[in-house]
C-alpha positions as a Markdown table, in Angstrom:
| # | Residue | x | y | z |
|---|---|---|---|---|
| 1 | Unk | 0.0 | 0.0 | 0.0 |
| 2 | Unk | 2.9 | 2.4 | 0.0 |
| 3 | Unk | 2.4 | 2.3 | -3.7 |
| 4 | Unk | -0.9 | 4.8 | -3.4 |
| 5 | Unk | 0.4 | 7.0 | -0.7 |
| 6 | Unk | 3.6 | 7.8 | -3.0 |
| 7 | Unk | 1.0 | 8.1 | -5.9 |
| 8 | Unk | -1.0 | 10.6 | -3.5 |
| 9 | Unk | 2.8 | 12.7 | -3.1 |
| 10 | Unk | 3.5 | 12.6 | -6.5 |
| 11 | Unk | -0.1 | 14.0 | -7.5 |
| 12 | Unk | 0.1 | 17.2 | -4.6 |
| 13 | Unk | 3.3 | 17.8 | -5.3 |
| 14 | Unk | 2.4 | 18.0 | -9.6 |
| 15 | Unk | -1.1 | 20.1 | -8.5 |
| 16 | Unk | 0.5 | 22.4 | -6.1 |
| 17 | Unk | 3.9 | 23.2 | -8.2 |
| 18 | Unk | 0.9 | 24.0 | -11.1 |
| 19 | Unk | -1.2 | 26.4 | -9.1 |
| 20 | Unk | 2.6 | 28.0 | -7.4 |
| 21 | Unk | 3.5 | 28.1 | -11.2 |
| 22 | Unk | 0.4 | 30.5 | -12.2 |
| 23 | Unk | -1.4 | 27.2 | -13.7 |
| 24 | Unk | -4.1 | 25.3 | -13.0 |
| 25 | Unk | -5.6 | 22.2 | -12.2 |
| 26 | Unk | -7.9 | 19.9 | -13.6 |
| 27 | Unk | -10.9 | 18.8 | -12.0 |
| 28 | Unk | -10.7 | 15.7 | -12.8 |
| 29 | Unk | -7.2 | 15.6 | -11.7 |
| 30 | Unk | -8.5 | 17.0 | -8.0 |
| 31 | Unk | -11.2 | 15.0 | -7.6 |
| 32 | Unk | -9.6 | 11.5 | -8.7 |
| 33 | Unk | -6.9 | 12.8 | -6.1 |
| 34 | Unk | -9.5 | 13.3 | -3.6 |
| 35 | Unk | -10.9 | 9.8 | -4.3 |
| 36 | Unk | -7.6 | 8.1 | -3.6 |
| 37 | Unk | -7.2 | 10.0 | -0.7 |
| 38 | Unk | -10.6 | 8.7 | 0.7 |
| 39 | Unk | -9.9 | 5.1 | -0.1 |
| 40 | Unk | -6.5 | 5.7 | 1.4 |
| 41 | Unk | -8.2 | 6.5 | 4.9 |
| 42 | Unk | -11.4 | 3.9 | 4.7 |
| 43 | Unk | -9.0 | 1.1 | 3.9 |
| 44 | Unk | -6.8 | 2.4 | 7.0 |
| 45 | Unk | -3.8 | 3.2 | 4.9 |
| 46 | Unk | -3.5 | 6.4 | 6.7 |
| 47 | Unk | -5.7 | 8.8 | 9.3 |
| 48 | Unk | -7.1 | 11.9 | 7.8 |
| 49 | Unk | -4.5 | 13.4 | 9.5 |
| 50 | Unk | -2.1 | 11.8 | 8.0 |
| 51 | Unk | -2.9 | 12.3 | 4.7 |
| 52 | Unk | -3.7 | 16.2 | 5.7 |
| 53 | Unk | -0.2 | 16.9 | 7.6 |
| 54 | Unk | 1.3 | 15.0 | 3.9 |
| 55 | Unk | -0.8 | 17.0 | 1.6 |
| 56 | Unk | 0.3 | 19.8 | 3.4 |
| 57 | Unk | 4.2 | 19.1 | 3.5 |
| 58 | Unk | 3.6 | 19.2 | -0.6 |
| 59 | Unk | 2.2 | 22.3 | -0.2 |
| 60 | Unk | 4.7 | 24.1 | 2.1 |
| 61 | Unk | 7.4 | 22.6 | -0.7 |
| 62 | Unk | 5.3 | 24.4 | -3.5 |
| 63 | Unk | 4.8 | 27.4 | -2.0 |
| 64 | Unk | 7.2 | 28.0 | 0.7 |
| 65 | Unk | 4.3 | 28.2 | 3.5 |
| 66 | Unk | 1.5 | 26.0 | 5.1 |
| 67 | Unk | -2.1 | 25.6 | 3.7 |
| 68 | Unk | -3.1 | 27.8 | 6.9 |
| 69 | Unk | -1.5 | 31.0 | 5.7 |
| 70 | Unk | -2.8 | 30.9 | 2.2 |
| 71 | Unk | -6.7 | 29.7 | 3.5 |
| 72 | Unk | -6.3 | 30.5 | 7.2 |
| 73 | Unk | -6.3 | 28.4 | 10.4 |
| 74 | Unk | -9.9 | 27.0 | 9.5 |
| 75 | Unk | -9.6 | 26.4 | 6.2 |
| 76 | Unk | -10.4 | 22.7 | 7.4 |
| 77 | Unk | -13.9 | 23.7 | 7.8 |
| 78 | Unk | -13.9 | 25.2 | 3.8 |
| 79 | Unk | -12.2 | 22.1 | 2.8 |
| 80 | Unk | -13.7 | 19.2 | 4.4 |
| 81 | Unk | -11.7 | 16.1 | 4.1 |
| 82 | Unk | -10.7 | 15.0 | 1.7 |
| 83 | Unk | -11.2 | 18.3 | -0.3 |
| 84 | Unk | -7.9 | 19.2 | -1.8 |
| 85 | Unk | -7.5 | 23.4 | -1.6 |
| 86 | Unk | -6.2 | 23.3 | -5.0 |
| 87 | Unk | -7.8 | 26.6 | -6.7 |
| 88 | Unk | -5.6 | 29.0 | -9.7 |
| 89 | Unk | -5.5 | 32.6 | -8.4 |
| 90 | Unk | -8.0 | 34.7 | -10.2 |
| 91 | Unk | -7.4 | 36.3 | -13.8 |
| 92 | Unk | -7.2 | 39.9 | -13.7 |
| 93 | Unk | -10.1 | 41.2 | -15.1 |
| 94 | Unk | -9.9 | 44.3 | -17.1 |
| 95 | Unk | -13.3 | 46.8 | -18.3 |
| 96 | Unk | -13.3 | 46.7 | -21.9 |
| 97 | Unk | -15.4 | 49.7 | -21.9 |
| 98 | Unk | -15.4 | 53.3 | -20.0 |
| 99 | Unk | -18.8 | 53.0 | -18.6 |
């Protein structure tokens, strides 16, 4: 079973140097992630937690800081596990008109 917690690593780590990169992510991508993650935790592969505080070590080697900072302290309670915060920063929008 070590096979699908490196194949979990190997996915955060591609999604988050993406979105650090000014890219994005699938959907598909996320939520097949998120389904692995699951399985991960109902076949008792790993806690919740575990898979959290690894998703999160991915993210702090992306980004250079913690899920927290970016979503704040509760972001647990936005991103209910095993919701992966993986969301492309917004486009800048520009008026095409005066009005």
């Amino acid at each position: 079973m070590k096979t699908l917690t490196a194949e979990l690593s190997k996915r955060w780590s591609e999604m988050f140097a993406a979105l650090a990169g000014g890219g994005d992510v699938p959907p598909a991508l996320r939520l097949r992630t998120e389904g692995m993650m699951e399985a991960a935790a109902l076949l008792g592969i790993a806690t919740e937690n575990e898979l959290l505080l690894a998703m999160d070590e991915r993210y702090q080697c992306a980004f250079g800081r913690d899920i927290a900072e970016d979503f704040g302290e509760d972001w647990r309670d936005f991103y209910p596990f095993p919701q992966i915060p993986a969301m492309g920063m917004r486009a800048p929008v520009y008026p095409s008109t005066n009005d």
